[in-house]
PyMOL Python script that loads the backbone (N, CA, C, O; Angstrom):
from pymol import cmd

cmd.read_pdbstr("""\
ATOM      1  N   UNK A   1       0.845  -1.162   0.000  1.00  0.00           N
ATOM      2  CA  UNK A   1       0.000   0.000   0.000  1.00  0.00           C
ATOM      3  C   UNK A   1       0.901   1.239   0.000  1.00  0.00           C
ATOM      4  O   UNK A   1       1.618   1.590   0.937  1.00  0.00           O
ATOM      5  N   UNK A   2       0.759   1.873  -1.223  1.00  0.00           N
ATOM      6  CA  UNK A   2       1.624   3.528  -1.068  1.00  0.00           C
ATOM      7  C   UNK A   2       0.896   4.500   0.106  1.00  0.00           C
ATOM      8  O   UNK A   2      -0.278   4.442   0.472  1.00  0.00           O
ATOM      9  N   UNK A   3       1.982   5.437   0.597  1.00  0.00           N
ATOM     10  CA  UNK A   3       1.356   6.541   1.329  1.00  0.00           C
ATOM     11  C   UNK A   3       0.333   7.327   1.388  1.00  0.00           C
ATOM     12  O   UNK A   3      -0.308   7.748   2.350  1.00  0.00           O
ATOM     13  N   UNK A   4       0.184   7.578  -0.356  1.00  0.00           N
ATOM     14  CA  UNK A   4      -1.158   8.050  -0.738  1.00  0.00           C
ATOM     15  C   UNK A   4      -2.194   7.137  -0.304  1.00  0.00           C
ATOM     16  O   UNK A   4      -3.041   7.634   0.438  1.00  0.00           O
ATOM     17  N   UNK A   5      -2.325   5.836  -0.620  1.00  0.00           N
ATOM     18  CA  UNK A   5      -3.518   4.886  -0.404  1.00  0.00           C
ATOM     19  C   UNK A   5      -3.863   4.806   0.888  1.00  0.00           C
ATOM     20  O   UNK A   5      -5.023   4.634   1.263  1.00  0.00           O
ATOM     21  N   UNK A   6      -2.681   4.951   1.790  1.00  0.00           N
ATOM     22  CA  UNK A   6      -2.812   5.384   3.092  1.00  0.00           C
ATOM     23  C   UNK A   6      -3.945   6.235   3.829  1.00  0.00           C
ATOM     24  O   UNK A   6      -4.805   6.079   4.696  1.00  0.00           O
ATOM     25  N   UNK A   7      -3.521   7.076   3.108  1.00  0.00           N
ATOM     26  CA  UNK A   7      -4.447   8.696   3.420  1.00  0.00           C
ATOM     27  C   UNK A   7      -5.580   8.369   2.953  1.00  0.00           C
ATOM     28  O   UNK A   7      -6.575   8.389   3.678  1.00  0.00           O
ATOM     29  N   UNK A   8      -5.631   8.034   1.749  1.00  0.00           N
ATOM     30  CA  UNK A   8      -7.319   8.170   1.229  1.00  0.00           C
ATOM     31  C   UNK A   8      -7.500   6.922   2.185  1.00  0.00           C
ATOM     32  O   UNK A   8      -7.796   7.440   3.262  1.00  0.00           O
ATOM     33  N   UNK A   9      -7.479   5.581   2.355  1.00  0.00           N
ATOM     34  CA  UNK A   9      -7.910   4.414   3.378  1.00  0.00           C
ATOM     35  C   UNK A   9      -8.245   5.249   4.630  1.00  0.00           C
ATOM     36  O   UNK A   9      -9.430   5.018   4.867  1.00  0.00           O
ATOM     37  N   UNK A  10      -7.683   6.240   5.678  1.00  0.00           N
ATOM     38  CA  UNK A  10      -7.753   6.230   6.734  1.00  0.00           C
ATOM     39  C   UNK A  10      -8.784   7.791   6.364  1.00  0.00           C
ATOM     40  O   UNK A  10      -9.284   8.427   7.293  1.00  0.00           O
ATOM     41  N   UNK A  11      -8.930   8.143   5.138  1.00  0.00           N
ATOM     42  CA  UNK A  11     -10.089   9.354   5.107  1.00  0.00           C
ATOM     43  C   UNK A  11     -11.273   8.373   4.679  1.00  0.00           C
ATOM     44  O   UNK A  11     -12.312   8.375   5.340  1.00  0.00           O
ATOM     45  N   UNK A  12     -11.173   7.836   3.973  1.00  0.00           N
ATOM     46  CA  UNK A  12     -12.381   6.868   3.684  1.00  0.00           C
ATOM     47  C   UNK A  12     -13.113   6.028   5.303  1.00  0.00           C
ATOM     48  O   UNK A  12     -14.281   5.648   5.392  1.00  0.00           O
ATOM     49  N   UNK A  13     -12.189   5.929   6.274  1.00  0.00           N
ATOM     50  CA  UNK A  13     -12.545   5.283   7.255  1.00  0.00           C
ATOM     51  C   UNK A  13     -13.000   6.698   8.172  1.00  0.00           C
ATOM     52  O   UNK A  13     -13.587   6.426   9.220  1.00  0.00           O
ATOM     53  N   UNK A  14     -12.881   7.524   8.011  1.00  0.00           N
ATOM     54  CA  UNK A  14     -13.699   8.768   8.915  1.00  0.00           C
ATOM     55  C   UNK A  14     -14.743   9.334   7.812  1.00  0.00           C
ATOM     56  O   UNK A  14     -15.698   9.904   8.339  1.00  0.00           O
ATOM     57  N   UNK A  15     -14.765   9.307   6.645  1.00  0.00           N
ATOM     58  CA  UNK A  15     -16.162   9.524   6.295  1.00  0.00           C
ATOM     59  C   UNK A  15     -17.207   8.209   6.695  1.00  0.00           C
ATOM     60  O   UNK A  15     -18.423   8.399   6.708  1.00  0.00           O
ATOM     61  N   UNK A  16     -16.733   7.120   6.958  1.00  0.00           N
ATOM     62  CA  UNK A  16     -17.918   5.917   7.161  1.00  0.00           C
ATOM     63  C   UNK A  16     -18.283   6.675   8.217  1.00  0.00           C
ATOM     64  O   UNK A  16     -19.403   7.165   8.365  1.00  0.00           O
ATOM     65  N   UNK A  17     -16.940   6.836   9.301  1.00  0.00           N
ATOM     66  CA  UNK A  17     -17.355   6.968  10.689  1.00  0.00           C
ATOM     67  C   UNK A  17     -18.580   8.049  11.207  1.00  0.00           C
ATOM     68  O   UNK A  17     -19.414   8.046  12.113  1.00  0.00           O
ATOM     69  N   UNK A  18     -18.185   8.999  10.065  1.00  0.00           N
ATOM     70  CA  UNK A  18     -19.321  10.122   9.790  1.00  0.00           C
ATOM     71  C   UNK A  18     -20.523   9.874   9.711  1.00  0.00           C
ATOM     72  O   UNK A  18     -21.409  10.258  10.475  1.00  0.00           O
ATOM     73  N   UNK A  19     -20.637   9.049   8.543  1.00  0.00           N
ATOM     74  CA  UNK A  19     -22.334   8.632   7.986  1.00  0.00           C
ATOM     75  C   UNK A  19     -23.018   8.019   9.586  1.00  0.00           C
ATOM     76  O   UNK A  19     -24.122   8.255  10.077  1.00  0.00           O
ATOM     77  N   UNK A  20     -21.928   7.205  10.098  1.00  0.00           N
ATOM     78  CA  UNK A  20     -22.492   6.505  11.283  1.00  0.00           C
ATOM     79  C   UNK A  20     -22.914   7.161  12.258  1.00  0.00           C
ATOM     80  O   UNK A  20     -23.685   6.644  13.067  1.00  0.00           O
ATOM     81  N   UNK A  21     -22.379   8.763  12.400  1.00  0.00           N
ATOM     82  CA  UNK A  21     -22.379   9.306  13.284  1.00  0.00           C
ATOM     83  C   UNK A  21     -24.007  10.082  13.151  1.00  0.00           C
ATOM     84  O   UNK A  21     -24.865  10.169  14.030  1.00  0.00           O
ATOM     85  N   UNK A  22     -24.046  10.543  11.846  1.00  0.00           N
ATOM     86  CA  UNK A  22     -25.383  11.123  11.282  1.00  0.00           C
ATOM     87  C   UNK A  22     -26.444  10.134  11.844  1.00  0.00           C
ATOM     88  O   UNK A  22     -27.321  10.580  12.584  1.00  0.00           O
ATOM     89  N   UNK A  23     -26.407   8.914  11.553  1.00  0.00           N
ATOM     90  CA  UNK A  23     -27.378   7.605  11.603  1.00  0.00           C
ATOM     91  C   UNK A  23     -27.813   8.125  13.379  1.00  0.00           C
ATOM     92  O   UNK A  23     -28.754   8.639  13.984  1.00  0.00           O
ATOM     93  N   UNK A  24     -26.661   7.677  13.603  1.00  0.00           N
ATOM     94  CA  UNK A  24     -26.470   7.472  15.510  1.00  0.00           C
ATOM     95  C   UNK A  24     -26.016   8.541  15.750  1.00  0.00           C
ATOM     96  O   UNK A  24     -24.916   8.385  15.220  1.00  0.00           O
ATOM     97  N   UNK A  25     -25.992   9.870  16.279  1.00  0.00           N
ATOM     98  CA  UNK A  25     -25.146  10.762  16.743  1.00  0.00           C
ATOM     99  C   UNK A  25     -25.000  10.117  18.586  1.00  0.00           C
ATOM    100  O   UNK A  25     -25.878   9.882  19.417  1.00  0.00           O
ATOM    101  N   UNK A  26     -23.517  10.006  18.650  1.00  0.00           N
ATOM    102  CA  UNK A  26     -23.178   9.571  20.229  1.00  0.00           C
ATOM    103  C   UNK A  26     -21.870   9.873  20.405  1.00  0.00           C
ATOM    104  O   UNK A  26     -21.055   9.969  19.487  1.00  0.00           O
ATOM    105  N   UNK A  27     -21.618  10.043  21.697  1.00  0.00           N
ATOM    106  CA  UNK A  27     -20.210  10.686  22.103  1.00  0.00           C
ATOM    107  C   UNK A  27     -19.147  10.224  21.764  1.00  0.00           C
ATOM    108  O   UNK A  27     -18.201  10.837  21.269  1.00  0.00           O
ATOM    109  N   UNK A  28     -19.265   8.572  22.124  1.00  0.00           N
ATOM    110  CA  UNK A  28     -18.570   8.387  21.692  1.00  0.00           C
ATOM    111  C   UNK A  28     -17.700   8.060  20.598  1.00  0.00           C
ATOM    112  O   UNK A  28     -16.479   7.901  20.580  1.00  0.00           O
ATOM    113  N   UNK A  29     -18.908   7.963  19.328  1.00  0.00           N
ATOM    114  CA  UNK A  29     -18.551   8.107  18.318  1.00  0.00           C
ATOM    115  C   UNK A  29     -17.806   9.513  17.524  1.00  0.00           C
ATOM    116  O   UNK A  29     -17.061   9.660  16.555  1.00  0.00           O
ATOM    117  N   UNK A  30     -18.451  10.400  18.503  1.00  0.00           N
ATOM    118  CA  UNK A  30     -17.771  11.534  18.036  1.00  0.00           C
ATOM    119  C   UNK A  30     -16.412  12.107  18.093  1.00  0.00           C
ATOM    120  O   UNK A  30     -15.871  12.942  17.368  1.00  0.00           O
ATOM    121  N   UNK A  31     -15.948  11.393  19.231  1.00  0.00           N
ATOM    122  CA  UNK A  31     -14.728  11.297  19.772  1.00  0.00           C
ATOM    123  C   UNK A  31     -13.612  10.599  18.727  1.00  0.00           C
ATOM    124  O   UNK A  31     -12.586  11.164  18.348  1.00  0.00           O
ATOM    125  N   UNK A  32     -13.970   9.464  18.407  1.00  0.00           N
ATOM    126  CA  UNK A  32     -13.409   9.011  17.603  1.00  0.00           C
ATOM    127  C   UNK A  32     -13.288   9.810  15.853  1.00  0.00           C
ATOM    128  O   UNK A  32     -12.469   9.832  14.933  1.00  0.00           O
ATOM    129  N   UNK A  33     -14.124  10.160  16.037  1.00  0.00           N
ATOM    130  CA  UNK A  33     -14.385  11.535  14.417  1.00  0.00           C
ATOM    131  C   UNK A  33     -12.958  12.602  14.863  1.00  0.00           C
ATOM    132  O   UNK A  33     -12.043  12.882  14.090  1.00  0.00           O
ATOM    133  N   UNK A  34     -13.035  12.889  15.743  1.00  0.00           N
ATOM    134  CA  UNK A  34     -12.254  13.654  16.095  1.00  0.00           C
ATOM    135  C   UNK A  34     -10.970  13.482  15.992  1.00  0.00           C
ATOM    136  O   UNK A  34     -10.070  14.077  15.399  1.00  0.00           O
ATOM    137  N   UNK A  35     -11.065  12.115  17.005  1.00  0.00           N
ATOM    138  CA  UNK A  35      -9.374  11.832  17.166  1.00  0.00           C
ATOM    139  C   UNK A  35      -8.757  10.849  15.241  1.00  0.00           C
ATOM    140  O   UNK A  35      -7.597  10.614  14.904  1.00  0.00           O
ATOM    141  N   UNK A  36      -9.919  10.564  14.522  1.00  0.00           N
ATOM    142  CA  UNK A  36      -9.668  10.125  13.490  1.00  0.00           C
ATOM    143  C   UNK A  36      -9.192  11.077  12.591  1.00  0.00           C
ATOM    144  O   UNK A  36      -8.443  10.830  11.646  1.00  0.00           O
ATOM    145  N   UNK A  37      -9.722  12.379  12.955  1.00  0.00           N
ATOM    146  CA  UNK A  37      -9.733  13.442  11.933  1.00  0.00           C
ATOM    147  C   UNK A  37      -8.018  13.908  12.073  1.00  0.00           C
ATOM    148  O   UNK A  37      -7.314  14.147  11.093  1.00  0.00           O
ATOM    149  N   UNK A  38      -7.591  13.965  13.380  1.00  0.00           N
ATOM    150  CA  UNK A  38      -6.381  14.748  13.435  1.00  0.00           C
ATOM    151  C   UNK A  38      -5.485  13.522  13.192  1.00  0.00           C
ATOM    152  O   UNK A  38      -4.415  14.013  12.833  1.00  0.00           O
ATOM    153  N   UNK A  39      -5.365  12.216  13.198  1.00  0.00           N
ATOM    154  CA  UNK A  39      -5.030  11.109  12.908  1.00  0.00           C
ATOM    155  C   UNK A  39      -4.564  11.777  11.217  1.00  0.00           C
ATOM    156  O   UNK A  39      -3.396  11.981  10.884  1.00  0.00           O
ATOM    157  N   UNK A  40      -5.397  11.951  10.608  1.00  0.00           N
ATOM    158  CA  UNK A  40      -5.927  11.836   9.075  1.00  0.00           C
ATOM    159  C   UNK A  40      -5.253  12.815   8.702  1.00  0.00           C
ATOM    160  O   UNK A  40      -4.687  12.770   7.610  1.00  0.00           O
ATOM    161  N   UNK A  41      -5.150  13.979   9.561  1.00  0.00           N
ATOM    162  CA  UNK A  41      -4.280  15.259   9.420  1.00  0.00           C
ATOM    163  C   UNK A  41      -3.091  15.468   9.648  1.00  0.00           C
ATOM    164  O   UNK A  41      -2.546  16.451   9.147  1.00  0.00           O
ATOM    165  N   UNK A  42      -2.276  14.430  10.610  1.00  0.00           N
ATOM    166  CA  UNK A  42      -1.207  14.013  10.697  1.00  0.00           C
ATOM    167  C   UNK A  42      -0.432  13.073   9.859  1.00  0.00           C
ATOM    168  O   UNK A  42       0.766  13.345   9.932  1.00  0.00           O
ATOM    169  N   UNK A  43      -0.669  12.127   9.136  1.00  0.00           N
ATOM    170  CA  UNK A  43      -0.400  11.090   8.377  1.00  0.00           C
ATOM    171  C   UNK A  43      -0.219  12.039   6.781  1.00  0.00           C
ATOM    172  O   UNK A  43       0.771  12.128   6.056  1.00  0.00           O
ATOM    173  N   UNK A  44      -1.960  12.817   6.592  1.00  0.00           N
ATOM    174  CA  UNK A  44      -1.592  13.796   5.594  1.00  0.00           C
ATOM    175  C   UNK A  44      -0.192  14.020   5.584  1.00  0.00           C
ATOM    176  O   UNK A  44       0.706  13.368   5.051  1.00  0.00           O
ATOM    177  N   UNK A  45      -0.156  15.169   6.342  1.00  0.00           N
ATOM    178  CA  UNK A  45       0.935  16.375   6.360  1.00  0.00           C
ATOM    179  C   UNK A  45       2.643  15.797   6.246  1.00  0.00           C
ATOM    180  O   UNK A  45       3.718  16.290   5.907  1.00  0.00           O
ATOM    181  N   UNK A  46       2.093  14.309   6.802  1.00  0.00           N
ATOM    182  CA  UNK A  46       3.525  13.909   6.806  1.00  0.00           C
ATOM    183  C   UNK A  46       4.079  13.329   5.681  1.00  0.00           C
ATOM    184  O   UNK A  46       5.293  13.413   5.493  1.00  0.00           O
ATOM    185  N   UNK A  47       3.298  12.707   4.849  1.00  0.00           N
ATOM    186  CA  UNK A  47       3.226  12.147   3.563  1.00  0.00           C
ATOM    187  C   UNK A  47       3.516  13.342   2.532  1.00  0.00           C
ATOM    188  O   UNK A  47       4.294  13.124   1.603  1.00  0.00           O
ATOM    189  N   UNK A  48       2.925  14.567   2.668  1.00  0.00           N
ATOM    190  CA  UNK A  48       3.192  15.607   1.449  1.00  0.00           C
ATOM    191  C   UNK A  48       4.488  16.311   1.715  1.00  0.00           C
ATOM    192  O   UNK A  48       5.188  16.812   0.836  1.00  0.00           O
ATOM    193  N   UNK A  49       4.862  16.307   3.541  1.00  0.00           N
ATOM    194  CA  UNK A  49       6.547  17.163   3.512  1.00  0.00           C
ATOM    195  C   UNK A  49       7.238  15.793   3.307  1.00  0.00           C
ATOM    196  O   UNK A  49       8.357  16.163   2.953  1.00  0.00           O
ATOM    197  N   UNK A  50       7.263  14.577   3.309  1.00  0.00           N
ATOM    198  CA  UNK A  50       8.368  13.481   2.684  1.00  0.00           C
ATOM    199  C   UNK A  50       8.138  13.789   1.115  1.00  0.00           C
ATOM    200  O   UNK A  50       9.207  13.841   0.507  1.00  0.00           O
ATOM    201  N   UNK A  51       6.954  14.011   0.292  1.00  0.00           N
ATOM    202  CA  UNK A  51       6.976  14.105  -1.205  1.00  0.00           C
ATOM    203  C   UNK A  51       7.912  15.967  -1.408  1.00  0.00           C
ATOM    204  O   UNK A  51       8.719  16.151  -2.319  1.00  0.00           O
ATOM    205  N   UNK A  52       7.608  16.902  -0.544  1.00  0.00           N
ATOM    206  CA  UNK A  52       8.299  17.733  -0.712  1.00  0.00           C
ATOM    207  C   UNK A  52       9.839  17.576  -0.389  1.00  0.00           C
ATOM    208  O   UNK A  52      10.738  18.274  -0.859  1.00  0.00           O
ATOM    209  N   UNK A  53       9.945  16.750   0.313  1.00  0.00           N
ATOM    210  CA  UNK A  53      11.853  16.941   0.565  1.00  0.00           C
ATOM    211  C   UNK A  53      12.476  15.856  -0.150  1.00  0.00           C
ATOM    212  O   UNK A  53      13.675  15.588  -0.078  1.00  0.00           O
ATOM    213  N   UNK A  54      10.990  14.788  -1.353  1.00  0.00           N
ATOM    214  CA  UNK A  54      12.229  13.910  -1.993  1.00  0.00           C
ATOM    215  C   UNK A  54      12.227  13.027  -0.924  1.00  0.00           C
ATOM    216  O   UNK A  54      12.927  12.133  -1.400  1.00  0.00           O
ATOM    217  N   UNK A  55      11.996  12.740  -0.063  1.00  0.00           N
ATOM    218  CA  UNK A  55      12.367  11.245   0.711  1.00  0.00           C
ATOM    219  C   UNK A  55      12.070  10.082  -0.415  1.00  0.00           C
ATOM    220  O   UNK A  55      11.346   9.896  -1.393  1.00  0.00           O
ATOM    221  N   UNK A  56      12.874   9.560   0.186  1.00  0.00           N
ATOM    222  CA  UNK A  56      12.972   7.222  -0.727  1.00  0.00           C
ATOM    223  C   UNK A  56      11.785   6.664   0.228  1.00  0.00           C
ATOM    224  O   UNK A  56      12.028   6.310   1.382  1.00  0.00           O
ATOM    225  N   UNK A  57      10.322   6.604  -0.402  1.00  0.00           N
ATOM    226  CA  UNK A  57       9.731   5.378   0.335  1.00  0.00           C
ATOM    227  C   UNK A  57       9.969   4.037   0.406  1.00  0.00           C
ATOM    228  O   UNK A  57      10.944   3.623  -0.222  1.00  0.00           O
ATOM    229  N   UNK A  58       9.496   3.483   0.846  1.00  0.00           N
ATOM    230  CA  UNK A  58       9.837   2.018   1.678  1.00  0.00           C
ATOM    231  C   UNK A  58       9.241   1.220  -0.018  1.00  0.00           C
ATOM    232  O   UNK A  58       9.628   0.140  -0.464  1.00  0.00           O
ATOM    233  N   UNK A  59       8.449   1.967  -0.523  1.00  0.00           N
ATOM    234  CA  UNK A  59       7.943   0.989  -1.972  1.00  0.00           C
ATOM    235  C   UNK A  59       9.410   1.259  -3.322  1.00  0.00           C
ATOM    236  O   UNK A  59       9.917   0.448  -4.096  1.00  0.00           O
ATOM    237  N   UNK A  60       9.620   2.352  -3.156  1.00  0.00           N
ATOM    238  CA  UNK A  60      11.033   2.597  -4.047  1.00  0.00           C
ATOM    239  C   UNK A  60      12.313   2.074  -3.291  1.00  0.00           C
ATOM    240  O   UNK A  60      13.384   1.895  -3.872  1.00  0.00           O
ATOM    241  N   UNK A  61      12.120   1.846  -1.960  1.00  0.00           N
ATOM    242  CA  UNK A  61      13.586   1.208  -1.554  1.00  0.00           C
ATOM    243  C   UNK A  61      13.404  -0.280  -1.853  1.00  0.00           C
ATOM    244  O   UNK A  61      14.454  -0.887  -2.065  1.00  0.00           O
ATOM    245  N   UNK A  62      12.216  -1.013  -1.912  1.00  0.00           N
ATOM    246  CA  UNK A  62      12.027  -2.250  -2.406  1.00  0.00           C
ATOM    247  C   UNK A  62      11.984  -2.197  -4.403  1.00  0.00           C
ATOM    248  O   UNK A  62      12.463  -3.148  -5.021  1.00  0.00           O
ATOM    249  N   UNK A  63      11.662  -1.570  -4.796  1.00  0.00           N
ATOM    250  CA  UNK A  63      11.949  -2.027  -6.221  1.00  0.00           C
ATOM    251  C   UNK A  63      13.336  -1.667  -6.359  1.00  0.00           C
ATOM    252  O   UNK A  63      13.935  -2.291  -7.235  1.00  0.00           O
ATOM    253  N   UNK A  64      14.344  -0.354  -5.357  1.00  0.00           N
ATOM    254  CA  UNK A  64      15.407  -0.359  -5.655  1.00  0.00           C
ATOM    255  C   UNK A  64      16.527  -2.009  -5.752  1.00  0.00           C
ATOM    256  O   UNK A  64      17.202  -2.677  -6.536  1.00  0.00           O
ATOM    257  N   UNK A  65      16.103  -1.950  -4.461  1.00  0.00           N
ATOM    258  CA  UNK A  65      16.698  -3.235  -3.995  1.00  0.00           C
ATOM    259  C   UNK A  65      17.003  -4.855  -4.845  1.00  0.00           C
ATOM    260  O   UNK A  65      18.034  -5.504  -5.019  1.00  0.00           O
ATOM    261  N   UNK A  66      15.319  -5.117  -5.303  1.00  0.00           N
ATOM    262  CA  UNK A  66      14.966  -5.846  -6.378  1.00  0.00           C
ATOM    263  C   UNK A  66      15.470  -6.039  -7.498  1.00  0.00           C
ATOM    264  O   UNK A  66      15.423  -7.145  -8.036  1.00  0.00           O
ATOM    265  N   UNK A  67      16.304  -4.511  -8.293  1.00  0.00           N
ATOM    266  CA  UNK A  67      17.103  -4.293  -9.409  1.00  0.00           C
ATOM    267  C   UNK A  67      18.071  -5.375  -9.625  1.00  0.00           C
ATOM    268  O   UNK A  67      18.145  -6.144 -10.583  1.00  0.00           O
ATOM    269  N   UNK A  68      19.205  -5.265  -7.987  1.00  0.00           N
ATOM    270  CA  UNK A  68      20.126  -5.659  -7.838  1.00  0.00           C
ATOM    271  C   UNK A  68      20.319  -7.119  -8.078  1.00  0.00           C
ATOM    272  O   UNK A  68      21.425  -7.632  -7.906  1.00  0.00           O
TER     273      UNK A  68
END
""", "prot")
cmd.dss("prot")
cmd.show_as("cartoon", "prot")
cmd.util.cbc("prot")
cmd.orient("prot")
């Protein structure tokens, strides 16, 4: 799974959490919206400053490797 698929997987899993929340509104579901959301916002942010500084992901250090 690339980094990107990452992000959209763990945004796709807080919009369910959403719909569920609409269905059911409850605390503790909301909590989890929450703590999913900054989850979602962290993983983001970290994924676009590794694409800004050029970092080697773990999927290009394996096809690097593979060459050899």
């Amino acid at each position: 799974m690339t980094d990107k698929e990452v992000v959209e997987s763990l945004n796709n899993a807080w919009r369910a959490l959403g719909r569920q929340y609409q269905k059911c509104p409850d605390e503790g579901i909301r909590c989890g919206l929450n703590l999913l959301a900054k989850i979602v916002g962290q993983v983001r942010s970290e994924v676009e400053e590794s694409h800004r500084e050029k970092q080697i992901t773990i999927e290009e250090w394996i096809v690097m490797l593979q060459k050899d």
